[in-house]
C-alpha positions as CSV (number, residue, x, y, z in Angstrom):
1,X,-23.4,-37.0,-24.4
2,X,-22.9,-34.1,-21.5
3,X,-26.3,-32.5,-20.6
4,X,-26.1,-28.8,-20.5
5,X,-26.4,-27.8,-16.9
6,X,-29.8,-26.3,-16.0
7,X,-29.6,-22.5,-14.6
8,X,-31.0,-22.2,-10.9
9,X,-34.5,-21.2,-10.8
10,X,-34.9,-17.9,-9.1
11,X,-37.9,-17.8,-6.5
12,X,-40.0,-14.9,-6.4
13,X,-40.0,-12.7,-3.6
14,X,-43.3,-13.4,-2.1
15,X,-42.5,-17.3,-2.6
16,X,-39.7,-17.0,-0.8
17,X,-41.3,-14.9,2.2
18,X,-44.3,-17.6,2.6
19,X,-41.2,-19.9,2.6
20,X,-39.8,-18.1,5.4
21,X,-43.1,-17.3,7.5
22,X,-44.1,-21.4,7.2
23,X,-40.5,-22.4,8.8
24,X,-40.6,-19.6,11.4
25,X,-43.9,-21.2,12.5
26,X,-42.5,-24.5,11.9
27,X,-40.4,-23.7,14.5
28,X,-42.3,-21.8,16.5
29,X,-44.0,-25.1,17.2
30,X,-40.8,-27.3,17.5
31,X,-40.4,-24.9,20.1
32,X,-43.8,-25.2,21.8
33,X,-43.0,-29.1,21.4
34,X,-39.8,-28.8,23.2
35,X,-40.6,-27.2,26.0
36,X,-44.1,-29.2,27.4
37,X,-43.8,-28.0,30.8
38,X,-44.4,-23.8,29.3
39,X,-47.6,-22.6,30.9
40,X,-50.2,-20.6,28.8
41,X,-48.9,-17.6,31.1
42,X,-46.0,-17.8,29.9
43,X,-46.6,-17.9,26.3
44,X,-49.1,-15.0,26.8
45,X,-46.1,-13.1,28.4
46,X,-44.1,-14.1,25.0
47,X,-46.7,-12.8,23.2
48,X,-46.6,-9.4,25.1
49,X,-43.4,-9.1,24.5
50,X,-43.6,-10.0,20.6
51,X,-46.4,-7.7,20.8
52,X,-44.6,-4.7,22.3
53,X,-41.6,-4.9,19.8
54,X,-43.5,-5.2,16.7
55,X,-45.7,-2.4,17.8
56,X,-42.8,-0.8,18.8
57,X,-40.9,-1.3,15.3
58,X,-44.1,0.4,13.7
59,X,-44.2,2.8,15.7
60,X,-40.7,3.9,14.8
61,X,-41.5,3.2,10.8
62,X,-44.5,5.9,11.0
63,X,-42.6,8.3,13.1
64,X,-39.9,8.3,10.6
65,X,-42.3,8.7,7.8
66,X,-44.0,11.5,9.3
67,X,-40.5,13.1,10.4
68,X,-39.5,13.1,7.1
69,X,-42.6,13.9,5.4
70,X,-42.4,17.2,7.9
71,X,-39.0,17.8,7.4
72,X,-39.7,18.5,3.6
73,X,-43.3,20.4,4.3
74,X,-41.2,22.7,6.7
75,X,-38.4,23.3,4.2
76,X,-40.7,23.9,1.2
77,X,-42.4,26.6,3.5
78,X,-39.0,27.9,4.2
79,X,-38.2,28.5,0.3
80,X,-41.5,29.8,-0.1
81,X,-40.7,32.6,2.8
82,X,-37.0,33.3,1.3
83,X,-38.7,34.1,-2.3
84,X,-41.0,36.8,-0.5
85,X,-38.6,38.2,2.0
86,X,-35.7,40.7,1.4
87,X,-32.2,40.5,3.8
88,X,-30.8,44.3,4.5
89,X,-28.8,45.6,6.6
90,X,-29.8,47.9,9.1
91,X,-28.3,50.8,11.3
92,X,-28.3,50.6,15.0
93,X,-29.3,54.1,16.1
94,X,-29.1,53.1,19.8
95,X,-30.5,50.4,22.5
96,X,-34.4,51.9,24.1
97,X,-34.3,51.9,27.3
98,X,-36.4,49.7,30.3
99,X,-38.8,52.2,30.5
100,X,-39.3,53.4,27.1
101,X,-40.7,49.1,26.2
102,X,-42.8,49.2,29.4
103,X,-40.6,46.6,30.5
104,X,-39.3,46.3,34.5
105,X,-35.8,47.2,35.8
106,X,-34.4,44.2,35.7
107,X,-36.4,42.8,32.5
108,X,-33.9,41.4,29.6
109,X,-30.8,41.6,32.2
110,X,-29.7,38.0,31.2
111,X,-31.4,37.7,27.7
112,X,-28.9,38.1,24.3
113,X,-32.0,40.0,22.5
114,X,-33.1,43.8,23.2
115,X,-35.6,45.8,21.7
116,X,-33.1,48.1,19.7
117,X,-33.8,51.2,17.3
118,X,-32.5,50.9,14.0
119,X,-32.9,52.3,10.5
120,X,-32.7,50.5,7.3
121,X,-33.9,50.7,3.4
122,X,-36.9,49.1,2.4
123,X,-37.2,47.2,-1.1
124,X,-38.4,50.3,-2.6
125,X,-36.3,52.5,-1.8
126,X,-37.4,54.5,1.2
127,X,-35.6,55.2,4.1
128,X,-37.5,53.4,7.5
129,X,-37.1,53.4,11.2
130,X,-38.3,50.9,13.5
131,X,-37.6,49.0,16.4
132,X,-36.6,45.3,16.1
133,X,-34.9,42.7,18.8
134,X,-30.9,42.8,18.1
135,X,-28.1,41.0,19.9
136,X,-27.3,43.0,23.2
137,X,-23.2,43.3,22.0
138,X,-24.6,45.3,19.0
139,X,-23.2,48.7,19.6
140,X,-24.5,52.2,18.3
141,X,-23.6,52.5,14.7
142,X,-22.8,48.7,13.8
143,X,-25.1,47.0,11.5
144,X,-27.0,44.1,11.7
145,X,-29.1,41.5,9.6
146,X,-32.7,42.4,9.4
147,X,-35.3,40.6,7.2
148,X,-38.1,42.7,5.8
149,X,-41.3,41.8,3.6
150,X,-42.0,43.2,0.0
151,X,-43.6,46.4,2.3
152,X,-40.6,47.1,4.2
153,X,-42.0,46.0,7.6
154,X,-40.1,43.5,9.4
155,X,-40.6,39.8,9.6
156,X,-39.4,36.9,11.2
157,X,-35.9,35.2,8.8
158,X,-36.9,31.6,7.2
159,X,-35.6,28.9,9.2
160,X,-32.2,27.8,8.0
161,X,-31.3,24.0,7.0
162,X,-29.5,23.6,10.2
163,X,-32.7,24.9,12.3
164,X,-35.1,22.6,9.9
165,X,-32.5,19.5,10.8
166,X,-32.8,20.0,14.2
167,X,-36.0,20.8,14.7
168,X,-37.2,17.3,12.7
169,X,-34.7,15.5,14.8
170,X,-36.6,17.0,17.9
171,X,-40.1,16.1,16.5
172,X,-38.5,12.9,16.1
173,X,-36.8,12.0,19.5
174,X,-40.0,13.3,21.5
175,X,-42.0,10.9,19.5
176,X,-39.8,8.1,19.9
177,X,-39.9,8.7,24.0
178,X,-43.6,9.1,23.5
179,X,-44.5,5.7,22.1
180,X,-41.2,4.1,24.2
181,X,-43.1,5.5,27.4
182,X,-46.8,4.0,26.2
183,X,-45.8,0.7,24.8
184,X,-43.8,0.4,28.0
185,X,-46.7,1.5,30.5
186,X,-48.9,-1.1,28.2
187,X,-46.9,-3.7,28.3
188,X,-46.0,-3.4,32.3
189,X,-49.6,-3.5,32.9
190,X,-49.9,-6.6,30.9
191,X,-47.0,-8.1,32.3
192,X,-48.6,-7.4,36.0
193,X,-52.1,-8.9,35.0
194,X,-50.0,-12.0,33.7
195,X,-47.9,-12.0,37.1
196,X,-51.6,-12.0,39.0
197,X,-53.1,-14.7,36.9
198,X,-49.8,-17.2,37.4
199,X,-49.9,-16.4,41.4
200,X,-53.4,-17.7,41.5
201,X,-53.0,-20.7,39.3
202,X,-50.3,-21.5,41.6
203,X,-52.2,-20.8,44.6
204,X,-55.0,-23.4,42.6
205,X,-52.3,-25.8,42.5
206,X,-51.0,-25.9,45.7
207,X,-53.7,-26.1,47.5
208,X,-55.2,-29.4,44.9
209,X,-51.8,-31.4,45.3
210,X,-50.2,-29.9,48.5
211,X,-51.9,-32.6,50.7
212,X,-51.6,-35.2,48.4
213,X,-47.7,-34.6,48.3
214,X,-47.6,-34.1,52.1
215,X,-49.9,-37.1,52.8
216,X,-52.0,-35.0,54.8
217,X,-55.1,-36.4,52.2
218,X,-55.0,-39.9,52.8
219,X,-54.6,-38.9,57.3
220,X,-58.0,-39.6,58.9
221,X,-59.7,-36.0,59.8
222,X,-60.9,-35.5,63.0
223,X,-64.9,-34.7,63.4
């Protein structure tokens, strides 16, 4: 009689990583036990360096988490602005000059944005004048964007999707050079203690089986 095959037996997941973690270790110390002449220095610099990159790999994990976690406050915030702000289009009536802001002769010579009069429509209706920051190539009579509140008065435009992208991806790179820098600074002071401690076992060592290897212990000394 044939015997029905028996189907594989699928190993849970957290079988299969205890599995995993008892042969790493397993050959962690077939490692160990090849190598017999490693000092503990030099495993404590392996750890140091183990230590740094896991560190370092959770460090990323929660920056990433918190950039993303940021990225979606920020653009939640940004919706919330756009459904309480109004986009219009206001009339340049002319550029004020240096003296009329309080500003010096050569203030604003090299910046794109200049206090500029202009005159727009406010959500309910009425005609308004004010004076807002435009681009310095807008001429008298041209129009530009202008966002307002439910008042009429100004405000600052909502952050686009392009400005939320690269201001997550900003957050994100200066805290990835932030933890680089400390795990780095951490681990080179670790790495210099270990450098001290092997210089004086060596110094220990020499000086036990220098003369023996030289001889000079079983010479006679001289009173």
């Amino acid at each position: 009689m044939s015997r029905t095959p028996r189907p594989a037996r699928t190993v849970p997941p957290p079988r299969r990583a205890g599995r995993a973690l008892r042969l790493a270790l397993g050959r962690r110390r077939t490692v160990r036990a090849r190598e017999p002449l490693a000092r503990p220095v030099d495993r404590a610099r392996s750890r140091a360096w183990l230590a740094a990159g896991l560190a370092l790999l959770l460090g990323l994990a929660g920056i990433a988490a918190a950039a993303v976690l940021g990225h979606r406050a920020a653009g939640r915030t940004a919706e919330a602005e756009r459904g309480r702000l109004h986009r219009t289009e206001a009339l340049v009536l002319g550029r004020l000059r240096a003296e009329e802001t309080g500003a010096g002769r050569w203030s604003g010579g090299y910046e794109k944005q200049v206090d500029t009069s202009v005159s727009w429509t406010s959500p309910d209706g009425l005609a308004r004048t004010g004076t807002v920051e435009a681009p310095r190539s807008a001429a008298t009579g041209s129009t530009v964007t202008l966002w307002v509140d439910d008042d009429g008065r100004p405000a600052t435009p909502p952050a686009t999707t392009i400005g939320l992208v690269v201001g997550t991806v900003c957050t994100g790179l200066a805290g990835t050079a932030t933890l680089t820098a400390l795990l780095g600074g951490v681990l080179a002071l670790r790495l210099r203690a270990l450098d001290r401690r092997a210089a004086r076992d060596w110094e220990r060592s020499w000086a036990h089986w220098e003369p023996r290897w030289s001889g000079r212990a079983s010479q006679p000394q001289d009173d």
